[in-house]
C-alpha positions as CSV (number, residue, x, y, z in Angstrom):
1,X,-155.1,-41.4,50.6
2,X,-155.0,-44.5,52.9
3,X,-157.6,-46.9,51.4
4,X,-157.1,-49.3,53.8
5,X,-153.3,-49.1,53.5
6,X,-151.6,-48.0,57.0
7,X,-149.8,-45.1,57.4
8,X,-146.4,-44.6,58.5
9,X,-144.5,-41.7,59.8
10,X,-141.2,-40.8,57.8
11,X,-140.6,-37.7,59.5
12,X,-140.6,-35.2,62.4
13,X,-140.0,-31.8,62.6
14,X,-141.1,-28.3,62.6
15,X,-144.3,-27.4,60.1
16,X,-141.7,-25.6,57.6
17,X,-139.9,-28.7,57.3
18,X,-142.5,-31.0,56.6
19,X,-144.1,-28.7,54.3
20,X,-140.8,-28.3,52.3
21,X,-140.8,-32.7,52.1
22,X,-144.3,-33.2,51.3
23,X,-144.1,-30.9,48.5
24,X,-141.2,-32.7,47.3
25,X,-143.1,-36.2,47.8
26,X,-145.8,-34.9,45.4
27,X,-143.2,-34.1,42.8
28,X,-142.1,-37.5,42.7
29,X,-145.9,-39.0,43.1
30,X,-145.9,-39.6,46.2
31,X,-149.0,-38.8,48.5
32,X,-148.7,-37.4,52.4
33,X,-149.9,-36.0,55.3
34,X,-149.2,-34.6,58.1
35,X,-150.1,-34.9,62.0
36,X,-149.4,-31.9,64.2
37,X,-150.1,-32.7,67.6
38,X,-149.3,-28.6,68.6
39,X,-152.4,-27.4,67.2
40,X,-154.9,-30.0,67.5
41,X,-153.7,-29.8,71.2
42,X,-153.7,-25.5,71.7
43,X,-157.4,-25.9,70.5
44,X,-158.7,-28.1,72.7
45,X,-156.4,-26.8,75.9
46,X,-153.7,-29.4,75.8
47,X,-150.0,-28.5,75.4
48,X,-147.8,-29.7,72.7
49,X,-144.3,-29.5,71.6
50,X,-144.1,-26.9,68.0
51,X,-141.6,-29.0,66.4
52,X,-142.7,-32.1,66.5
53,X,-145.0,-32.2,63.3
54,X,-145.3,-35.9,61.7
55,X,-145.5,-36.7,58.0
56,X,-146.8,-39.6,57.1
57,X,-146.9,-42.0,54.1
58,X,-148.8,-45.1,52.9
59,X,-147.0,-48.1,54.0
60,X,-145.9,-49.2,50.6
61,X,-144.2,-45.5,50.0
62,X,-142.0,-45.6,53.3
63,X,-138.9,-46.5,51.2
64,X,-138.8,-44.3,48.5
65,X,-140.1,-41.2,50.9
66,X,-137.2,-41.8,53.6
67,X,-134.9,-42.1,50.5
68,X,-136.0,-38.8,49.3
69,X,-135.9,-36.6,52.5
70,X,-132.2,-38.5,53.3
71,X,-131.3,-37.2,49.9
72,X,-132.5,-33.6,50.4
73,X,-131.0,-33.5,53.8
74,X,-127.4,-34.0,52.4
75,X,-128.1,-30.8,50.6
């Protein structure tokens, strides 16, 4: 996904969340991922906060994805 574009984080929030905007994302073309610090962390020992789940975009998408999830938040 990044090919040597950076990655920028248009959202946090609880795994449900994200899910429910990257799949959204993808319907309009738009490739993500997501970064949750609570698991990586509860397998290796460390703690983490559950809702606190990143999803991230290629740089040149940040726009258009924070337009999106803004636009699905007002529902």
């Amino acid at each position: 996904m990044t090919d040597g574009n950076e990655l920028t984080c248009v959202f946090i929030g609880s795994i449900i969340d994200v899910q429910y905007y990257k799949e959204r994302l993808e319907e309009l073309g738009i490739s993500s991922l997501w970064k949750d610090e609570f698991s990586s962390g509860t397998i290796v020992g460390l703690g983490g906060v559950p809702d606190s789940v990143e999803l991230l975009v290629a740089d040149s998408d940040v726009e258009s994805a924070r337009n999106c999830i803004a636009e699905l938040q007002k529902k």
